[in-house]
N, C-alpha and C positions, 0 to 999 in steps of 0.2 A: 355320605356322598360328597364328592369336593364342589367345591362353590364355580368351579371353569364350567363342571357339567351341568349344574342346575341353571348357568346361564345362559345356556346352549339351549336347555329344554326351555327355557321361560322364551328364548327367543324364538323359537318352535311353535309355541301357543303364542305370541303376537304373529307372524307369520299367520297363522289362522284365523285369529282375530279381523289381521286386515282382509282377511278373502269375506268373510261371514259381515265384516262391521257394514258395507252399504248395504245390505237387509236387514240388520239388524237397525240400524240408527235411520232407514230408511232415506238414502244421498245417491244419488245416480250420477253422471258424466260431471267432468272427467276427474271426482274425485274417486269415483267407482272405479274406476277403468285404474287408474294409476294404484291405489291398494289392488286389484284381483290382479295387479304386473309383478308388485313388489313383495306383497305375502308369498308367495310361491318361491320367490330369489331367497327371502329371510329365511323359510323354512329350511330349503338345498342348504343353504349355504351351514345353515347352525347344525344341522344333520352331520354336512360333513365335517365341520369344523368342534365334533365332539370327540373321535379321535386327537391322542395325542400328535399323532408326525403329521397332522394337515391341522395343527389347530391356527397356524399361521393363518389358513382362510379367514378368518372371523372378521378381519379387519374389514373383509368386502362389506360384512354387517354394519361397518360405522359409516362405509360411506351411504349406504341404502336408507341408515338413519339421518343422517346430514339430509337426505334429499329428499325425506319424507318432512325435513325442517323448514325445507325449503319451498315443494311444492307448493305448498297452498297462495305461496305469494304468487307465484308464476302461473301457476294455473287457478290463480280466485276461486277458491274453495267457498262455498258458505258456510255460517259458523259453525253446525253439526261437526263435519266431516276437518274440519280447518282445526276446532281441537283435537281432537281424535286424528289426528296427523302429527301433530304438537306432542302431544302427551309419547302416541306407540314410538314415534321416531327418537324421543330422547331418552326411551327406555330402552329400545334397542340398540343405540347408541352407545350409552352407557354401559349395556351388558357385553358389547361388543371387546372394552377395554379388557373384562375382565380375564389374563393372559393363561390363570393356574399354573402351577409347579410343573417343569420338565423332570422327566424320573428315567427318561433315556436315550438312547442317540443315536438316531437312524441314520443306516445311509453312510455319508461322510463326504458325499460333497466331490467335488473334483481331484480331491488328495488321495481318495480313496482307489481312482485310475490307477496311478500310477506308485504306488508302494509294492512291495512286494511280497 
C-alpha cells in the first residue's frame, strides 16, 4: 500500500479520535465542542483526499492541524484535552505533507479548451 494512502487512513482514525477523545479522556466545553467541529472536517477531507486527482485537498488537513496547535492557546484548554490537541494536530499536520507519487494526468486545465 503507498505511504499517501496510509496517511490519509491514519488521518481518518485521528479524525475519530477527536470526536470520541472528550469521552474518552473525559473534557467538556470548548475543547469538546472544537474536536466534535474538527474530527469530522479531518475525516471529509482525508476520505476525499485519498484519491489521486483531489489529493491536492490534504493540504486543508495542515491547516485543521495548525489550528488544532493553536486552539488551546485561544480557547484555554485544560491540560487533558491541551495535549491531546498538541500531540493529534501535529500528527495530522504532518501526515498532511505527505504528497505520494502522481502516476497520471487529469483533466488538463484550461489548455485543454481550446486545442483541438
Amino acid at each position: 500500500m503507498k505511504f499517501a494512502i496510509i496517511a490519509r487512513l491514519l488521518n481518518i482514525a485521528l479524525g475519530v479520535w477527536l470526536m470520541v477523545a472528550p469521552a474518552v479522556l473525559g473534557y467538556t466545553t470548548p475543547a469538546s465542542i472544537n474536536d466534535r467541529i474538527v474530527g469530522p472536517l479531518v475525516i471529509t477531507i482525508a476520505t476525499v483526499a485519498l484519491w489521486e486527482v483531489t489529493r491536492a485537498l490534504r493540504r486543508v488537513n495542515l491547516l485543521l492541524g495548525i489550528w488544532l496547535l493553536v486552539a488551546p492557546w485561544l480557547l484555554v484548554y485544560p491540560l487533558r484535552p491541551l495535549v491531546n490537541s498538541l500531540i493529534v494536530g501535529l500528527i495530522i499536520g504532518a501526515l498532511a505533507l505527505v504528497h505520494g507519487k502522481i502516476t497520471g494526468r487529469y483533466g488538463g486545465g484550461w489548455s485543454s479548451l481550446f486545442t483541438a
